[in-house]
N, C-alpha and C positions, 0 to 999 in steps of 0.2 A: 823245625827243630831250632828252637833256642840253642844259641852258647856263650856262656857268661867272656866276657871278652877282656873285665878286668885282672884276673890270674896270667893273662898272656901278656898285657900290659904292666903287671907289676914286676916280670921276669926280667923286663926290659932297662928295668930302673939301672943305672951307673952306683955306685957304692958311695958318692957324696947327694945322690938323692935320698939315695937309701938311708945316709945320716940324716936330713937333713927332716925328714919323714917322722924322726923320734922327737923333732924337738913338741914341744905341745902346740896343740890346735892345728899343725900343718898336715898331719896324717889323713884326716879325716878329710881336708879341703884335696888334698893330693889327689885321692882316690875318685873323690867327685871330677876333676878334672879330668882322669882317666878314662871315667866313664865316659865322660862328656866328649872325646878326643876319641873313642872305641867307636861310638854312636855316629859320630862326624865320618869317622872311614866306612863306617856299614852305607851310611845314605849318600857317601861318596862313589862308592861302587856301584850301591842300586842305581845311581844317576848316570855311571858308564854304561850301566847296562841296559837303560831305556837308551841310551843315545844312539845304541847299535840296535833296537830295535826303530827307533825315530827314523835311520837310514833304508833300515830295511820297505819302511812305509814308503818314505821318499821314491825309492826305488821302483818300487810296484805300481806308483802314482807316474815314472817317466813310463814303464811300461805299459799300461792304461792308453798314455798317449801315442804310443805307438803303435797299438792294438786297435786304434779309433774308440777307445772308452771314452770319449774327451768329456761324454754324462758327468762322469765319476771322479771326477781330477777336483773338482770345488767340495764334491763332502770327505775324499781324502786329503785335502788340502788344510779341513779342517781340524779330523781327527790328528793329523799331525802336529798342528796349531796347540791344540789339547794336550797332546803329551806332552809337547815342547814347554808348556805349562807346568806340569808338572813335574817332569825334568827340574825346572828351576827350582821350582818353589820344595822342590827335597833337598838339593844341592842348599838353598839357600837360606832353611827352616832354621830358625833358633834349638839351643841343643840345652837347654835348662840352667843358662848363666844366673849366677849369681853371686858377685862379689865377695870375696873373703869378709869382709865385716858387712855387710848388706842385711839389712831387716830383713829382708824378704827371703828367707833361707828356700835353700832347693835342697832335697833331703834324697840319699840314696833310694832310698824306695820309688821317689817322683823320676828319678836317670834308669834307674831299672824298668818302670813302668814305658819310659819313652821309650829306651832300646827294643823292649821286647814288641812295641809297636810298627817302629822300623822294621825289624826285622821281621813280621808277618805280610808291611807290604813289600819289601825284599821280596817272600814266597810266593804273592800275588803273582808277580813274572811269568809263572809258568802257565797260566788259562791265558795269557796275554799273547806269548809262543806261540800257541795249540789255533789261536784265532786268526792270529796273521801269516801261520801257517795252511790255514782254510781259505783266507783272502788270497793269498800266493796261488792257490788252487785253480780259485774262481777266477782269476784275471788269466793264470793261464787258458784253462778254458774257455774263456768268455762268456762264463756261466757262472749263475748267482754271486755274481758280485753285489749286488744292494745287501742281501741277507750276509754275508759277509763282512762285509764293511759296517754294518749295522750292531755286529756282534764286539769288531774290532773298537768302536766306538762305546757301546756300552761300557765295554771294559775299563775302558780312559775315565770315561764318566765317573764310574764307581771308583776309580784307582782316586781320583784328586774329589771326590765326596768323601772318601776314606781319609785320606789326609787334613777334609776338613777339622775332622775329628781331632786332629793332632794337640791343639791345644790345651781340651779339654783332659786328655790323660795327664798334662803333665800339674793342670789344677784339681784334679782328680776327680772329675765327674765323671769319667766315664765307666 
């Protein structure tokens, strides 16, 4: 589920933005920046919200070692390395700047297009959940943890190949 994020941000505006909004050419840069600023909170949140998944791996990797998995502590070692990558690299992703008088205009449609990118791999989260909910499984049991941890890592994989893509929407190839 999309939701446009800038209507909630324009609510927010003080009564000398709101003036300040009418004078010409600043309306339209406003609004870009709100998108830009809407986008920035969404892939700030998604990045809380892998960090409390990031824990939970951690977690399951000291449990491993306590369990005598001590196999399994270097490819979860790794898929946490992975996310913690892309962790970052959301948290730290460029959000479609482009200078008020800047050649290189970024156009509502280019911040719309990123947003609604964000916010699909926001949704992603939840096959992320459902897998390291099956690893939690398998390490309590002490069964099928390779096949689990295998699923937990694809998932990374695809999540930061998916973000490879990131730049291409905002130059519009994709």
């Amino acid at each position: 589920m999309t939701v446009d994020p800038l209507p909630n941000a324009q609510d927010e505006r003080s009564g000398l933005e709101k003036f300040i909004d009418k004078l010409p050419g600043i309306k339209g840069y406003r609004e870009k920046e709100m998108r830009r600023d809407a986008d920035k909170q969404l892939r700030e949140t998604l990045a809380r919200r892998l960090e409390v998944r990031r824990s939970k791996l951690t977690a399951l990797q000291n449990d491993l070692l306590e369990s005598g998995g001590l196999q399994w502590t270097d490819d979860v070692e790794r898929v946490v390395g992975r996310l913690q990558l892309f962790i970052d690299r959301v948290r730290t992703a460029s959000y479609g700047y482009a200078p008020l008088f800047s050649l290189d205009k970024v156009d509502e449609t280019d911040l719309d297009r990123l947003a609604v990118f964000d916010q699909d791999l926001y949704e992603q989260i939840q096959p992320l959940d459902e897998a390291i909910g099956k690893l939690e499984e398998a390490v309590q049991a002490n069964a099928g943890v390779k096949e689990a941890l295998k699923e937990v890592g694809d998932l990374v994989n695809g999540l930061n190949e998916t973000f490879n893509r990131r730049s291409e929407v905002i130059q519009n190839i994709a």
